[in-house]
N, C-alpha and C positions, 0 to 999 in steps of 0.2 A: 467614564471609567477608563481604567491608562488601557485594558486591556483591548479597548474598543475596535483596534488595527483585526483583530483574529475576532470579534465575537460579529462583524460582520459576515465574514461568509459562513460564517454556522447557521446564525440565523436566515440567509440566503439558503442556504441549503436542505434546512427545516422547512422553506414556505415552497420548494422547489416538488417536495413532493415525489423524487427519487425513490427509486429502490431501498436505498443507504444513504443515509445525509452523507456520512463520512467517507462511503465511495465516491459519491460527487465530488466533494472537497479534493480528495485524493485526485481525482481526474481531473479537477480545474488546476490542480498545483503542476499535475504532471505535466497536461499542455500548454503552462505558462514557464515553466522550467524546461522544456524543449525551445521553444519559441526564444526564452532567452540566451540559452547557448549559444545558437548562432545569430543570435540578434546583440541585445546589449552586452551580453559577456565579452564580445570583440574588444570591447572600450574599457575593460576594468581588469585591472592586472591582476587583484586576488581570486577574482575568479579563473582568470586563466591559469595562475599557480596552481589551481586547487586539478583544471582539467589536465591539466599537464602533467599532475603525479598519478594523476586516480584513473584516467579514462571514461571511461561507462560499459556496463553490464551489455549483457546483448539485446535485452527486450529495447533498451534505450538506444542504441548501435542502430538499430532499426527505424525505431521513430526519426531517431539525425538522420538519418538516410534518406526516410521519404520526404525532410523540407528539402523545399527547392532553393535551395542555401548553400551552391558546393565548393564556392571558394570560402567562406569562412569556414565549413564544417573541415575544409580539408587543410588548413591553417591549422585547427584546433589538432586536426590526428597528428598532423607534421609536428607538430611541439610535443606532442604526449608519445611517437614512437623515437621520439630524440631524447626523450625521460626513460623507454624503456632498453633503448640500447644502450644508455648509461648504466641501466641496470644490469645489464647483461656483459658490458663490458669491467668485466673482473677477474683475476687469477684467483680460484678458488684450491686451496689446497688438497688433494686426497689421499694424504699422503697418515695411514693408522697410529703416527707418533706423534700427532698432532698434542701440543701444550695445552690445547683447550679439552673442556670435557665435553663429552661427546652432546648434549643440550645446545652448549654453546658454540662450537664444531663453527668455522666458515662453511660450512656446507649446508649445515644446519639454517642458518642466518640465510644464506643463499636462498634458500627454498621457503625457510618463513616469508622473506620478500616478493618472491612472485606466486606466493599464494594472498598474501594483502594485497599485490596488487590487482589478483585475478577477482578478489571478492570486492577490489571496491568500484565506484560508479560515483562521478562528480552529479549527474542529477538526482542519483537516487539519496546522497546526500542531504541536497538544495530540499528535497521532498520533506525531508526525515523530519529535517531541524523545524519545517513551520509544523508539520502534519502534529508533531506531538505538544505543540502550543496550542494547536486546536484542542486535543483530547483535554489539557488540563484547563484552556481557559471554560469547555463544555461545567466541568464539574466545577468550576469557577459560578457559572452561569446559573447553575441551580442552587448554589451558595447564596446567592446575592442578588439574582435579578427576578424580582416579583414576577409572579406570571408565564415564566419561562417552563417552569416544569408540566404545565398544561399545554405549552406548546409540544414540547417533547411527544406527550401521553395521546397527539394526536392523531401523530404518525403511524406509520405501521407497522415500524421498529428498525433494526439491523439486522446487518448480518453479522456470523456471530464470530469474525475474526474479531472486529473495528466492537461487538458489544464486548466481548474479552477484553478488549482494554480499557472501556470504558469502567468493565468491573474492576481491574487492575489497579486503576485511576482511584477508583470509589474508595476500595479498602484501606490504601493511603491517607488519603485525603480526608476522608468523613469519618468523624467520632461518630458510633455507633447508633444514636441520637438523629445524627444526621441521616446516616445511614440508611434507616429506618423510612423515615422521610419522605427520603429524596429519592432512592435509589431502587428497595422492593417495590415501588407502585413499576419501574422500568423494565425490572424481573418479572414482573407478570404481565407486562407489553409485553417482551417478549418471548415471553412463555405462551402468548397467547398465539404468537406470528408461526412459532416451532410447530404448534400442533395444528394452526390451520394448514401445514404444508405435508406435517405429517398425514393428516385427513386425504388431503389433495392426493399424495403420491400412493397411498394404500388405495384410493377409489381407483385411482389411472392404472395400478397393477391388477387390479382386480379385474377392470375389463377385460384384460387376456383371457382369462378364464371364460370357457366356454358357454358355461351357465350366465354369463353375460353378455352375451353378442345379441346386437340391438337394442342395449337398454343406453340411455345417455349417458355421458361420465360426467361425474359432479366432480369436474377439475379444469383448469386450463389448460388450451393447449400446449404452449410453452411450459409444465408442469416441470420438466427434468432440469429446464437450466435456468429456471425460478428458484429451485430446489437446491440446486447448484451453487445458484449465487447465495444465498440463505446461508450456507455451510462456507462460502469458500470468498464472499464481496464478487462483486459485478465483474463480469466478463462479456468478451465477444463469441458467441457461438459461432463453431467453426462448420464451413457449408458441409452437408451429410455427404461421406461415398455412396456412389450408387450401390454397390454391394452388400450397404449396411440399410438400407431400405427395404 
């Protein structure tokens, strides 16, 4: 199938047995798009237009950071604060008789522009563009590829940013038919993942409760940021203050 390039790491990420197939995905994109910043991107001039205008966000700021990469990372800032003092190098007028309306104002325009550029991030870009070829070649996958939806129904489900869009995707995509199908057996995956967690974090609250001290918790211990990620896709839990122990 043409789309075969994106339906391999789905199914990679299906037998990987993650949390979130689609967090994985997500996090195999992300440290292959670090990794190529300051790797092959050196060598390719569209992508360095592309870091030159945009920069990167700060979670990604950080990631550049920690490769051990500091002459090209600092090649790539040296071009992209030479885009931003272009931008900053302009007379902007302030002057209330301005011919433009006040929408269209140079000042206006001024400020749209370093707020585009504050929101954009040349990886989070790179991410975007496959991340959402995954989502559509997925509902591609249950379209057309025999067997696949059992693989789906194995799992344990999502979490429910990456299930939100796969709903997103559904309602598009599938005549009602299909719909039906393909996608309510996935609604009750995971409707089934919601309330195992919901179970989980009512028993763990409940052991506070004095009337249960010393009885077992029917929960993991990890329960809050199992629960966490469930609501919100995979994260790194951050070490506890002592204070808060």
């Amino acid at each position: 199938m043409k789309e075969k390039i994106y339906t391999i790491p789905i199914n990679e990420a299906l037998e990987a047995r993650s949390f979130c197939p689609f967090c994985y995905m997500r996090r195999m994109l992300e440290e292959d798009a670090i990794r190529y910043t300051v790797g092959p991107a050196m060598m390719e001039s569209d992508f360095r237009i592309i870091t030159n205008e945009k920069g990167f966000c700060q979670k990604h700021m950080r990631e550049l950071s920690a490769m051990s990469k500091a002459l090209p990372l600092s090649l790539v800032l040296q071009s992209h604060l030479n885009s931003v003092l272009g931008l900053l190098d302009t007379d902007v007028p302030t002057s209330s008789k301005s011919i433009f309306k006040k929408s269209a104002s140079p000042k206006a325009a001024f400020a749209s522009s370093l707020e585009k550029l504050a929101a954009s991030c040349a990886v989070c870009e790179r991410i975007e563009h496959t991340f959402s070829r995954y989502i559509s070649s997925f509902i591609y996958m249950l379209k057309k590829e025999k067997g696949f939806l059992d693989k789906v129904l194995a799992i344990d489900g999502f979490c429910m940013e990456h299930f939100s869009a796969l709903a997103s995707a559904a309602s598009k995509e599938f005549s009602d038919s299909e719909y039906q199908k393909l996608f309510v057996p996935i609604i009750a995956l995971q409707k089934a993942r919601v309330s195992k967690y919901h179970s989980y974090i009512t028993n763990f609250a409940n052991s506070f409760d004095y009337r249960n001290a010393g009885k077992p918790i029917e929960a993991p211990k990890d329960v809050i940021h199992k629960s966490g990620e469930l609501l919100n896709g995979e994260f790194v839990p951050k070490d506890k203050k002592l204070d808060d122990i």
